[in-house]
C-alpha positions as CSV (number, residue, x, y, z in Angstrom):
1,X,0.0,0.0,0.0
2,X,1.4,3.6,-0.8
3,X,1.6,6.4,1.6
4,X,-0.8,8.4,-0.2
5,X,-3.7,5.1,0.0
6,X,-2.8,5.1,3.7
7,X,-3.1,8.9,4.8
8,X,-6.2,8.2,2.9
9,X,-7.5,5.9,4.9
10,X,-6.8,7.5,7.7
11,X,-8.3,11.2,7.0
12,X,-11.0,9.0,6.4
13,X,-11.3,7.3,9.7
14,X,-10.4,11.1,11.1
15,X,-13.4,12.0,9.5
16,X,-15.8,8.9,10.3
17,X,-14.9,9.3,14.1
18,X,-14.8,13.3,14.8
19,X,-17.9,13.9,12.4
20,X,-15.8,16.1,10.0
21,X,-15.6,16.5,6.0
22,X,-12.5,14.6,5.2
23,X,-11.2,18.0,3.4
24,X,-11.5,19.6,6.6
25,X,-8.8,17.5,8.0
26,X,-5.1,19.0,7.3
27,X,-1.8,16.4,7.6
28,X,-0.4,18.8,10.1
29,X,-3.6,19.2,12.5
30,X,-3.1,18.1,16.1
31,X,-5.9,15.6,16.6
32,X,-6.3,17.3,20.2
33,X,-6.0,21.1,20.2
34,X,-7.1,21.6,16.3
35,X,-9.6,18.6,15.6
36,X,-11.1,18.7,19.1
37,X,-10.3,15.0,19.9
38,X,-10.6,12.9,22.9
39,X,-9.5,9.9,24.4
40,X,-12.1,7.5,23.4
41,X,-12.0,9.1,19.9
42,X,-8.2,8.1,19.6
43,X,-9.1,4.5,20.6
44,X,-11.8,4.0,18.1
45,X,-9.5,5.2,15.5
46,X,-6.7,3.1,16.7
47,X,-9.7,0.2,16.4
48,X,-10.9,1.1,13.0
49,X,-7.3,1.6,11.6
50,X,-5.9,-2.2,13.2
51,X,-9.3,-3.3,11.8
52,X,-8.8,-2.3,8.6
53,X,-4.8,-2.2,7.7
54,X,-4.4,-5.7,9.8
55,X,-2.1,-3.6,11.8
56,X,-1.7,-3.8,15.5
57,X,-0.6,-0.7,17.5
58,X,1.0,-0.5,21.2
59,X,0.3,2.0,23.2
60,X,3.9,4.0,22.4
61,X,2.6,3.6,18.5
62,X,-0.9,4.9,19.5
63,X,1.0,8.2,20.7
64,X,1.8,8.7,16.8
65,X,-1.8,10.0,16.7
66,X,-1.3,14.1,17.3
67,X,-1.1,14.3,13.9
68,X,-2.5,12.8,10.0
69,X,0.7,12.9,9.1
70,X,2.9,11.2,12.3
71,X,0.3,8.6,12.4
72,X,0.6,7.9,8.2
73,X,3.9,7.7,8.5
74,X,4.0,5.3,11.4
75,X,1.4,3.0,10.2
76,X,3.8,2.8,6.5
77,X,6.4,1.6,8.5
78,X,4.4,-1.2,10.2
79,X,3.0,-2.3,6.7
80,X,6.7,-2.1,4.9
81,X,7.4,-4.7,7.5
């Protein structure tokens, strides 16, 4: 999978969980203090992404989601293996 299908997939999970237009969600937003995230948000997108990518993410990989961007590029490196 290339890194652009992946930061697809995951503006699109963004989206899905924090009820936004996917356009609405920049690589460089903090998922907190711009995209008005929570806690049980992150988790349900931490879900939906294993769920869908057959990925599985620790807890130090789940602190790769403050951003579309860190957590694309983490989530490429899991997938190159």
């Amino acid at each position: 999978m290339q890194i652009a299908e992946i930061e697809e997939v995951v503006r699109q999970e963004f989206a899905a969980v924090l009820g936004l237009p996917p356009d609405e969600i920049g690589t460089d937003q903090h998922f907190y203090d711009d995209l008005k995230g929570d806690s049980l948000q992150k988790l349900e997108i931490v879900a939906r992404l294993e769920d869908r990518l057959g990925v599985k993410m620790s807890d130090d990989d789940e602190q790769a989601l403050n951003t579309l961007a860190n957590l694309t590029t983490m989530l490429a490196a899991k997938l190159a293996g």
